[in-house]
C-alpha positions as CSV (number, residue, x, y, z in Angstrom):
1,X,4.2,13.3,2.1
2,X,2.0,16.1,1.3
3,X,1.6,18.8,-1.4
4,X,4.0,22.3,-1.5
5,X,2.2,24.7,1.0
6,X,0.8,22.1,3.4
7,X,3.5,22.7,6.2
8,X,6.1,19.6,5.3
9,X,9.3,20.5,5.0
10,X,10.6,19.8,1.5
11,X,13.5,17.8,2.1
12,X,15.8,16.5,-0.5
13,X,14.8,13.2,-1.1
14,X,10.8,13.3,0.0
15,X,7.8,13.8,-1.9
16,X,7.3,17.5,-0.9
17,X,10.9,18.5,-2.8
18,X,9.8,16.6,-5.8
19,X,5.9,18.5,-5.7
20,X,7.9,21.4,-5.6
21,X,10.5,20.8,-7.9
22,X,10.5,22.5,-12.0
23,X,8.4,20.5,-13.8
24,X,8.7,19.5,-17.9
25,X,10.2,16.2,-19.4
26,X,13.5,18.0,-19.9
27,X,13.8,17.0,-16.2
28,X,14.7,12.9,-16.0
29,X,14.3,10.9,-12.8
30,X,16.0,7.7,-13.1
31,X,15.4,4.4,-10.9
32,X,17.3,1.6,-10.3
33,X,16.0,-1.9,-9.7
34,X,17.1,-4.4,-7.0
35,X,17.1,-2.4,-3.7
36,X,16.1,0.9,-4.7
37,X,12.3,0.3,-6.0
38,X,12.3,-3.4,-4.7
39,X,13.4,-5.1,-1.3
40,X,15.9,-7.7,-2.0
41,X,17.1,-9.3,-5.3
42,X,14.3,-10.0,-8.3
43,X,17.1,-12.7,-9.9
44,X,16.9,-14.4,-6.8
45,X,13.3,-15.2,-7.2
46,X,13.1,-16.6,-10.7
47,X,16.9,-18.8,-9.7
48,X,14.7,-20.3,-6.7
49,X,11.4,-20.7,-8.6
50,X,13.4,-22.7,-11.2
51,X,15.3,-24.9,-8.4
52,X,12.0,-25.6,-6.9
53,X,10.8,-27.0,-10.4
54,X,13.9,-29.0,-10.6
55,X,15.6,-27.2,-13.3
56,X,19.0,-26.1,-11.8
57,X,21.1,-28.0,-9.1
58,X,21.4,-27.1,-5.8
59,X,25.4,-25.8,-6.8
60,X,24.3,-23.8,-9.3
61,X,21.1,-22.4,-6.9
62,X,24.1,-21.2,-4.3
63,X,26.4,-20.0,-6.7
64,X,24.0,-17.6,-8.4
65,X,22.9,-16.8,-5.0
66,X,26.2,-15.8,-3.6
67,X,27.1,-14.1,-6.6
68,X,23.7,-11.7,-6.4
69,X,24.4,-10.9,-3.0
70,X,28.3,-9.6,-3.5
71,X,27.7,-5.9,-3.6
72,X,31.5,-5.7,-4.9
73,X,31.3,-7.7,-8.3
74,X,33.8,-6.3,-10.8
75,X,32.8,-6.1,-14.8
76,X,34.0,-9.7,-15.1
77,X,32.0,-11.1,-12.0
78,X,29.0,-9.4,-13.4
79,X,28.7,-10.7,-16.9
80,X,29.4,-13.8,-15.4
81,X,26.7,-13.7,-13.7
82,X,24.2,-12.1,-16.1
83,X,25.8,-15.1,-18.8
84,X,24.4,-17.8,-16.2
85,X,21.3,-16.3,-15.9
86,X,20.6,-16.2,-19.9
87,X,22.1,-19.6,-20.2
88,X,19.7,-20.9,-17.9
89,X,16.8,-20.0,-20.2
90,X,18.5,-20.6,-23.3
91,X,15.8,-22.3,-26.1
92,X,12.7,-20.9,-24.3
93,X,10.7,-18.3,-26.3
94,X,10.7,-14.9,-25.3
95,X,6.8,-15.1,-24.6
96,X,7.0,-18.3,-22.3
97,X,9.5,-16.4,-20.2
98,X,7.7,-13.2,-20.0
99,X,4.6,-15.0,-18.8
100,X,6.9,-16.8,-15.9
101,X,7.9,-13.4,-15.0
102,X,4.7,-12.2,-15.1
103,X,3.8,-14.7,-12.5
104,X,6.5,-14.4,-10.1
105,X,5.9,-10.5,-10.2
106,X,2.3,-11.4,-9.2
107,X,3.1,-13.9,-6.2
108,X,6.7,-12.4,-5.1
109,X,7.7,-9.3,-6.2
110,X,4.6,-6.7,-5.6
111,X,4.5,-6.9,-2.4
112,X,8.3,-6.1,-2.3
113,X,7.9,-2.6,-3.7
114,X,8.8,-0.2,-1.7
115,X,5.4,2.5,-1.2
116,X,7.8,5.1,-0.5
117,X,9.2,4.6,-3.7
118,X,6.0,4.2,-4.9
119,X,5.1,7.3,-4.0
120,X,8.3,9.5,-5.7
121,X,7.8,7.7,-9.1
122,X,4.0,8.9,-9.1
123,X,5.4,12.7,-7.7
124,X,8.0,12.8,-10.9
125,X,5.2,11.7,-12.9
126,X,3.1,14.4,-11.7
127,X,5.5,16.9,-12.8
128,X,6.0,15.9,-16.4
129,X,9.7,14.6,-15.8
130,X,10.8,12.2,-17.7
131,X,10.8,8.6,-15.9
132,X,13.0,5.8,-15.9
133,X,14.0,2.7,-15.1
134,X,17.5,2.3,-15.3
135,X,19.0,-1.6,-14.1
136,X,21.4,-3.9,-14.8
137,X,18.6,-6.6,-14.4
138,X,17.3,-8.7,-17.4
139,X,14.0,-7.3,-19.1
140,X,12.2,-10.7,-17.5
141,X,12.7,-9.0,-14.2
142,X,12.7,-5.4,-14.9
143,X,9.3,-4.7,-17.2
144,X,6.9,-6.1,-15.2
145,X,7.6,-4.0,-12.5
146,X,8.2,-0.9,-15.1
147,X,4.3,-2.0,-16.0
148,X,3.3,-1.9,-12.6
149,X,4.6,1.4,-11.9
150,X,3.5,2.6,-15.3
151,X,6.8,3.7,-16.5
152,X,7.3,3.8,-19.8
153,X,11.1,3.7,-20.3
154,X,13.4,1.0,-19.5
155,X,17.1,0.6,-19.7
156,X,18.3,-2.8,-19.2
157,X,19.9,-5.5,-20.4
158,X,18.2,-7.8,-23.1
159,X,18.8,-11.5,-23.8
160,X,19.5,-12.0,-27.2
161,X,17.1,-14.4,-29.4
162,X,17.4,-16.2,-32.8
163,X,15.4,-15.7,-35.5
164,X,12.6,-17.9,-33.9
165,X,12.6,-15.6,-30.8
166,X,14.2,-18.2,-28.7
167,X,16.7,-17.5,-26.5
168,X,20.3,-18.2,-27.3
169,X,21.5,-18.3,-23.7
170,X,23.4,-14.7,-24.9
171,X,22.7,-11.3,-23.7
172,X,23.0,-8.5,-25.8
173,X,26.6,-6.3,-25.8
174,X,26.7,-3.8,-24.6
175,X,26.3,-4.8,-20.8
176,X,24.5,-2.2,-19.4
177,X,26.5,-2.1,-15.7
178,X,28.6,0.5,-13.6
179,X,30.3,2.4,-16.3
180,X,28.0,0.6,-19.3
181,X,24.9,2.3,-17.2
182,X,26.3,5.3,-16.9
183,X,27.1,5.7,-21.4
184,X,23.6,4.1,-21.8
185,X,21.7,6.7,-19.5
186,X,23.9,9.7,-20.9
187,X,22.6,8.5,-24.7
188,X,19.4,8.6,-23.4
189,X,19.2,12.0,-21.7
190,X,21.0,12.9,-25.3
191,X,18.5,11.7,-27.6
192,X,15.4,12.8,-25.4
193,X,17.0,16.6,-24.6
194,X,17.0,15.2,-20.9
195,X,19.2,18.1,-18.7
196,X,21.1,15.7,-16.6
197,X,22.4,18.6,-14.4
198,X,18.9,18.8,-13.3
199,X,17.7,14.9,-13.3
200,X,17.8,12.8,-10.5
201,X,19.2,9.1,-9.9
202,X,17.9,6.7,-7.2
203,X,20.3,3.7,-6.5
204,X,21.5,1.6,-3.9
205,X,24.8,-0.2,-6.0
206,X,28.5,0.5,-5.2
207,X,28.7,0.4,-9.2
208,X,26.2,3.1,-9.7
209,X,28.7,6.1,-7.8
210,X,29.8,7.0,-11.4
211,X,26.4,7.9,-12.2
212,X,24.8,9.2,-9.2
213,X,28.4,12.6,-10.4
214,X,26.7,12.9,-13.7
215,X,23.1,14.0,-12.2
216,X,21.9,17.4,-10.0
217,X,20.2,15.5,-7.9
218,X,21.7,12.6,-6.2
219,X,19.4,10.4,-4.1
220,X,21.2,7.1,-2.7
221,X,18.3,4.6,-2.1
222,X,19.6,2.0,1.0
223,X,23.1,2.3,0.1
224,X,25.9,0.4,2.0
225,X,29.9,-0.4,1.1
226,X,31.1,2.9,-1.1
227,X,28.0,4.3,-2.3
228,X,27.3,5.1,1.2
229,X,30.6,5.9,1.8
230,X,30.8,8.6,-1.0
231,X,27.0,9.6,-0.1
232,X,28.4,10.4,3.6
233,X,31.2,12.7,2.4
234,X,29.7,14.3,-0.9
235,X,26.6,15.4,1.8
236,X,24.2,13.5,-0.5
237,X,21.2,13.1,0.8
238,X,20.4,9.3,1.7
239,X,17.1,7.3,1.6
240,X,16.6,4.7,3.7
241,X,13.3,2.3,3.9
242,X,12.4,-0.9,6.3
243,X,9.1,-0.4,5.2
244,X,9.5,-4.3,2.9
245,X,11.7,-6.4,5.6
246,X,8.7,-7.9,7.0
247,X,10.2,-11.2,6.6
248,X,12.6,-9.9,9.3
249,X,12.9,-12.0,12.3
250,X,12.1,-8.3,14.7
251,X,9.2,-7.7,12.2
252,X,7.7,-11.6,12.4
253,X,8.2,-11.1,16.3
254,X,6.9,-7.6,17.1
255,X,3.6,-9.1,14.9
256,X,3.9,-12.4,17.1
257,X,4.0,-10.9,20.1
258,X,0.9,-8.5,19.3
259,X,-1.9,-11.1,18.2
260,X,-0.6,-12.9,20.7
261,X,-1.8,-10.3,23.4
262,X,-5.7,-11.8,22.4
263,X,-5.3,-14.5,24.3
264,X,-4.8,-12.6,28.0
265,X,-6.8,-9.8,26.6
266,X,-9.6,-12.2,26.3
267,X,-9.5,-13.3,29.3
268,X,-9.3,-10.2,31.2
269,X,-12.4,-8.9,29.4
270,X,-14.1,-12.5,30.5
271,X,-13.4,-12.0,33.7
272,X,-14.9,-7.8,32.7
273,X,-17.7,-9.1,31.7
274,X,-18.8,-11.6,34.5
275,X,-18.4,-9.0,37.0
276,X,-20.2,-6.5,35.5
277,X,-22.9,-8.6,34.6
278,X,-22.8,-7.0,31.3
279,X,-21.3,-9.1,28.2
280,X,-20.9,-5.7,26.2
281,X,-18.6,-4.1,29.0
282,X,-16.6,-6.8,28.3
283,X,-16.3,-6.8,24.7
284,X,-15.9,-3.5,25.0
285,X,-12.7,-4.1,27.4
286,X,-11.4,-6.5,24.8
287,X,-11.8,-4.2,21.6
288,X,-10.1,-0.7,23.0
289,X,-7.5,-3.1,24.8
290,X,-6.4,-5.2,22.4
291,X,-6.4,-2.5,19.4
292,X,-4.0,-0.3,21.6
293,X,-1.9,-3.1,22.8
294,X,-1.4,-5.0,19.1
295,X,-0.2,-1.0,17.7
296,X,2.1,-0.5,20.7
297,X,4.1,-4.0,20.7
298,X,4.3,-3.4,16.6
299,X,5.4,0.2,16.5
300,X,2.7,1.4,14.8
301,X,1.8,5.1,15.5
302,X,-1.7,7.2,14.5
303,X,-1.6,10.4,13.6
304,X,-5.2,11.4,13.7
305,X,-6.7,14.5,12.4
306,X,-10.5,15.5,13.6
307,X,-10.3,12.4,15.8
308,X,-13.0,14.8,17.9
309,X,-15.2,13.3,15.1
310,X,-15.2,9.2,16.2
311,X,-17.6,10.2,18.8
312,X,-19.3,13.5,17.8
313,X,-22.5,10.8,17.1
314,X,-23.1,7.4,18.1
315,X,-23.9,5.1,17.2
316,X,-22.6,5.7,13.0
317,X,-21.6,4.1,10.0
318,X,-17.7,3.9,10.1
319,X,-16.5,3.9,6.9
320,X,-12.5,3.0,6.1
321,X,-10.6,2.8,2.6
322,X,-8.8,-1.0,2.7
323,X,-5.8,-1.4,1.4
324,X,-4.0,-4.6,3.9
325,X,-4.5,-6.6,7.0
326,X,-3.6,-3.6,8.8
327,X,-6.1,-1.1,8.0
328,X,-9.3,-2.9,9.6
329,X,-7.2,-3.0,13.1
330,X,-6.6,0.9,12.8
331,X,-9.5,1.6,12.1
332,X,-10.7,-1.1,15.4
333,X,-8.4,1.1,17.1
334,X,-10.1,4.2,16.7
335,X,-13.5,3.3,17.0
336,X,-12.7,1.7,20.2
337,X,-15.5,0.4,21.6
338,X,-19.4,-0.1,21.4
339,X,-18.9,-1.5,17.6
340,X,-19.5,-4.4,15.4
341,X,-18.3,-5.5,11.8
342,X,-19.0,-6.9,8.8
343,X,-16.6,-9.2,7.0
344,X,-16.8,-11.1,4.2
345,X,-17.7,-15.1,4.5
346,X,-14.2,-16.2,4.1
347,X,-12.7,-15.2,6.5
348,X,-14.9,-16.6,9.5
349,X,-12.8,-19.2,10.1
350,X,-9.6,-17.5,10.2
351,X,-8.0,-18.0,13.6
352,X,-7.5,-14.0,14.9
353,X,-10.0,-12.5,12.3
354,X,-12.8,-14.7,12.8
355,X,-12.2,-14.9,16.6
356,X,-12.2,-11.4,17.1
357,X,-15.7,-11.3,14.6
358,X,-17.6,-14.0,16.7
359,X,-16.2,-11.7,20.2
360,X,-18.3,-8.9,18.7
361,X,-20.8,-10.1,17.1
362,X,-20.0,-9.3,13.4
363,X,-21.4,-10.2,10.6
364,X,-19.7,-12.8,8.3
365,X,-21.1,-12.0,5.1
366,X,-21.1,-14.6,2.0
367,X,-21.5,-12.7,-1.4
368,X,-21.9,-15.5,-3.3
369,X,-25.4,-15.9,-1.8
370,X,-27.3,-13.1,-2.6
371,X,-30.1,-14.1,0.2
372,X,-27.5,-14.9,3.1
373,X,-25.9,-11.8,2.7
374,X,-29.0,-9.8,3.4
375,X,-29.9,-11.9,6.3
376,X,-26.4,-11.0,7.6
377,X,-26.7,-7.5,7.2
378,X,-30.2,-7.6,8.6
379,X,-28.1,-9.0,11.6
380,X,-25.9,-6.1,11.4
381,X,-29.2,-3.6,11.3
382,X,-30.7,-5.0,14.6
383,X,-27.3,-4.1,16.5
384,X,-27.2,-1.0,15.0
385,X,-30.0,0.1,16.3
386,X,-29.6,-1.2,20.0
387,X,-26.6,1.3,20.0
388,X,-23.7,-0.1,18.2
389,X,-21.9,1.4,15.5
390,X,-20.9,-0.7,12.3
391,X,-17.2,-0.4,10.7
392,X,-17.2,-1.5,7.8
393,X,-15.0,-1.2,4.3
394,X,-17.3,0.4,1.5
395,X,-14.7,-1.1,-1.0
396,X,-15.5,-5.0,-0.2
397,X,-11.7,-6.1,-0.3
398,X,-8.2,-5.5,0.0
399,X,-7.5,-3.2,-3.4
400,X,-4.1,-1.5,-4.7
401,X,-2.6,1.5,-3.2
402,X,-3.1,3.7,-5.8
403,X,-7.0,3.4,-6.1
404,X,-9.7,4.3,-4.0
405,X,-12.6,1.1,-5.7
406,X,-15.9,1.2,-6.5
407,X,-18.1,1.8,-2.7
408,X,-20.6,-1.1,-2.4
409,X,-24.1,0.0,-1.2
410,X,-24.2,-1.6,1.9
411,X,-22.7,0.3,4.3
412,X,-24.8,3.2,3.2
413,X,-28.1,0.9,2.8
414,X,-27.5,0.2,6.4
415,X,-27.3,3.7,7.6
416,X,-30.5,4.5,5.8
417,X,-32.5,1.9,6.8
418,X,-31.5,2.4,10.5
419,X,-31.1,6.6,10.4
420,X,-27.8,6.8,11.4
421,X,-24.8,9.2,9.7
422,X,-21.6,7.8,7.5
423,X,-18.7,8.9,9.5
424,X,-15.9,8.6,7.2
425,X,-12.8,7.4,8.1
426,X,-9.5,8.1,5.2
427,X,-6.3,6.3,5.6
428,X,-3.2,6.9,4.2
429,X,0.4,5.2,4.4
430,X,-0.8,2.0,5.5
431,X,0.9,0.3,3.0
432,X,4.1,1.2,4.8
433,X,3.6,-1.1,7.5
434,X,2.5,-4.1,5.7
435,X,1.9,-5.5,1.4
436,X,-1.0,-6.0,0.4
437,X,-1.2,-9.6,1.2
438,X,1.2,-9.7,4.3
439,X,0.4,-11.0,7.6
440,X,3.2,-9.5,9.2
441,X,3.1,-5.8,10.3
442,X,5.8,-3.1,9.7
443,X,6.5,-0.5,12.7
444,X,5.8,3.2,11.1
445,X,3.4,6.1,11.2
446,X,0.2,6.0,9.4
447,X,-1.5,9.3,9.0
448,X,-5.4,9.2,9.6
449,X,-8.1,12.1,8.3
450,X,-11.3,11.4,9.9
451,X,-14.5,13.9,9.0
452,X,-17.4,15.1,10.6
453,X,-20.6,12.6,10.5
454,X,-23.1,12.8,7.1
455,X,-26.5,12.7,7.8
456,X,-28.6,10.4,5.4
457,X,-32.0,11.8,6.6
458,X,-32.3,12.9,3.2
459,X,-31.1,10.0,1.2
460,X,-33.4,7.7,-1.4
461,X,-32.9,5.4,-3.3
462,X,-32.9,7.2,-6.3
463,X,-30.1,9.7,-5.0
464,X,-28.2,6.8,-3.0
465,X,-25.6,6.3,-6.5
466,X,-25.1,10.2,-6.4
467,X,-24.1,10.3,-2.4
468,X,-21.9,7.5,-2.4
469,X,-19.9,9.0,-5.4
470,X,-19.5,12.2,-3.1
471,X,-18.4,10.1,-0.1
472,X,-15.9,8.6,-3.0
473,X,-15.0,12.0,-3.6
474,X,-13.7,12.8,-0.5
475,X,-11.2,10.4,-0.4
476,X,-10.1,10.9,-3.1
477,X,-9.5,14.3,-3.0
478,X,-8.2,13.7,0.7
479,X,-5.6,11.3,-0.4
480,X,-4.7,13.5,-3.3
481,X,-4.0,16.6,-0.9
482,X,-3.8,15.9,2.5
483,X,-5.5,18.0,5.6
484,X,-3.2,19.5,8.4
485,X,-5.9,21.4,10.6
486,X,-9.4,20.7,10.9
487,X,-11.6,18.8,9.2
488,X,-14.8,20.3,7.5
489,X,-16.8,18.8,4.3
490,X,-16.3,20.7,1.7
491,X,-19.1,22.5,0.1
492,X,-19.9,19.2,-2.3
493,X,-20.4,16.9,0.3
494,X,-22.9,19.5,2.1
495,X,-25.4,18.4,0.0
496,X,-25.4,15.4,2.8
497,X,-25.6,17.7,5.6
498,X,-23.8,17.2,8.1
499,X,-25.1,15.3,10.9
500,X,-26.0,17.0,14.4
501,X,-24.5,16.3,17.8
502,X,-28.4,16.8,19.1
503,X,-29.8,14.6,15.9
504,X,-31.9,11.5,17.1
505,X,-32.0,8.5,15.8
506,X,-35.2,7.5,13.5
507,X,-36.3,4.4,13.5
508,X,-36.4,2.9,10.3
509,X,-39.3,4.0,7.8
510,X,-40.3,4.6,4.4
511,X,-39.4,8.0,2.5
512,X,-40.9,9.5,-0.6
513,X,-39.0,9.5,-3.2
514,X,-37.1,12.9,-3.9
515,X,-36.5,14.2,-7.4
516,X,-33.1,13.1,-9.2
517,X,-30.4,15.8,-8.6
518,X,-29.6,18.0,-5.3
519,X,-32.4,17.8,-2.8
């Protein structure tokens, strides 16, 4: 999903259209809840987190259950339903139930979001329209994620609380469902001069057809039963994600399957290595294999610009953004082979991530202790220069998809001190094929940008801060407009130079310090 005048077609429905679409807040994009920005049901969540503290039978747990998961709930059936959930909380205080939501939003609903919807809430954003999030949800499930998202307005229903600000067990009239959404939205396009003939609604709810008539741009978001029906025979364009169903049996075994692979990978490159005579052959064997192998029985597919650049100069500094668990085996995958890593401490003794370190060699390093973690990147400095390229994270940790954090000075420390170029390496969509936290891996297409090698042969220490904001830079403004040709560094980052194909390595020494500013 790229910028107007990159190339992509701007279909209805993608990011492109909405890049190109009129901008101004006279425009309103609306957003349902449950199934449209969010994989499954959020009610669901908060009806199981209170059976697992005991607080609702396990009747009442199936009923509510059964009722969130009929997609053909009249007006009756609904407020039923909505009444249940209210009287379940009645006589807690607004603020206690706020801060439950607020956990569950933290531990089970994030990593739901959808990242293609992610990624059309921040487009409409970017053009001024006016956002919304419009569900028949309670506020305890809905405003967390309008936080999240940073949208401002919220249509929902609303418990209704006595003059202590407990709840009553009540929910405020009117409903806001099916025909009740449809008034409430039309007041608010009224009362904010919102051109509705020009707005957009994303849904997935048989109940929302009547609304998706009253917008220009219809977008059904995972519909089944009649909206998809009426989507299939207005011509509406339909959006469909799978991106968030990896608790899907296919999804757990696809990812099964793949880390599974280590175990006769490993021994094929055993059996590498003792033939050769050569314990690096071997490792080698084991990283290119088993990177390409894990991708393929997943379904995850690279689409690599510059990748002429992984081995314009060896050995180098591979740099990655981090976003999941994927992203450090893509990035594995393109660097292939004659590398090593640095991790941090805890994850030594994970089964797959800490086997793979000790196979090549990385370095587990434990930021806690400021001395340990230098001895471990001195380890990582004596490989380096022996010939083996370091791939490393600048950011230090897994961070949210729309950041690019703070670069730690290691990486760049490392290149200095052994005289060996930052190759940068920018990822984008990886949060397609797994949440944040996940362990299980998503088939889909992430789209890789990697640029020419930086030379540090004029780094100090007194112009490291000012380089590795420029290195920053460049993701940024990568991820911000994507490339579709080849890669250069822009005139900022020239003040790095380049590195040469014919550059040798130095070995390690001390350099005068160079005035503050450009070199």
């Amino acid at each position: 999903m790229t910028t107007p005048g990159s190339g992509e077609m701007r279909l209805p429905g993608s990011v492109a259209e909405v890049r190109a679409s009129e901008s101004g807040p006279h425009i309103g994009a609306f957003f349902d809840l449950d199934g449209t920005l969010v994989a499954g049901f959020t009610g669901v969540i908060m009806t199981q987190d209170r059976l697992r503290r005991r607080q609702m039978s396990a009747g009442e747990f199936i009923g509510m259950v059964q009722a969130g998961l009929n997609h053909q709930l009249g007006r009756s059936e609904f407020e039923d339903l909505i009444g249940k959930g209210a009287r379940m909380l009645r006589g807690n205080s607004v603020d206690d139930v706020d801060e439950l939501a607020e956990r569950l939003f933290v531990q089970k609903v994030v990593g739901r979001i959808y990242p293609e919807m992610r990624e059309l809430v921040r487009a409409h954003m970017a053009r001024g329209h006016t956002v919304v999030l419009s569900s028949s949800a309670l506020t305890v499930q809905v405003e967390p994620v309008a936080r999240f998202l940073g949208i401002n307005n919220v249509l929902s229903n609303k418990f209704e609380t006595d003059d202590d600000g407990l709840i009553t067990g009540e929910v405020q009239r009117p409903i806001i469902w099916g025909p009740g959404k449809a008034r409430a939205v039309q007041e608010f396009a009224a009362a904010n001069n919102i051109d509705l003939s020009k707005s957009y609604f994303y849904a997935d709810g048989d109940e929302d057809v009547a609304l998706m008539y009253l917008v220009g741009n219809p977008r059904p978001t995972n519909p089944e039963g009649k909206m998809a029906a009426v989507a299939a025979k207005r011509g509406w364009p339909i959006l469909r994600f799978s991106s968030r169903s990896g608790a899907s049996p296919a999804s757990q075994l696809r990812t099964v399957a793949g880390i599974a692979s280590m175990v006769p990978i490993a021994a094929s490159a055993l059996g590498v290595g003792l033939l050769t005579r050569n314990r690096r052959t071997g490792v080698n064997f084991f990283t290119s294999t088993f990177g390409r192998t894990l991708l393929d029985i997943v379904g995850i597919d690279l689409q690599v610009i510059g990748r002429e650049n992984l081995t314009a100069q060896r050995p180098a500094v591979f740099i990655f953004n981090h976003r999941n668990q994927a992203d450090p085996l893509i990035a594995g995958r393109l660097v292939s082979d004659n590398f090593t890593s640095v991790g941090k401490k805890e994850l030594e003794n994970d089964p797959i991530v800490g086997t793979l370190g000790k196979i090549m060699d990385a370095a587990f390093i434990d930021r806690d202790d400021p001395q340990k973690a230098i001895e471990g990147l001195k380890k990582v400095e004596d490989l380096a220069r022996k010939g083996l390229s370091i791939l490393i994270a600048p950011e230090g940790t897994r961070l949210d998809t729309t950041e690019v954090g703070a670069f730690k000075k290691g990486p760049f420390r490392i290149a200095m001190s052994v005289g060996i170029p930052i190759v940068p390496i920018v990822i984008r969509n990886a949060e397609v094929i797994a949440a944040r936290d996940s362990s299980t891996f998503n088939p889909g297409t992430v789209d890789i940008a990697v640029y020419p090698p930086i030379s540090v042969d004029d780094w100090t220490h007194d112009n490291l801060p000012e380089r590795i904001d420029e290195i920053r830079q460049l993701y940024l403004d990568t991820l911000k407009e994507w490339p579709h040709d080849e890669l250069k560094l822009p005139d900022l980052y020239t003040r790095a130079k380049p590195a040469k194909k014919s550059a040798k390595r130095k070995a390690p020494a001390k350099k005068a310090a160079a005035p503050k500013g450009r070199p």
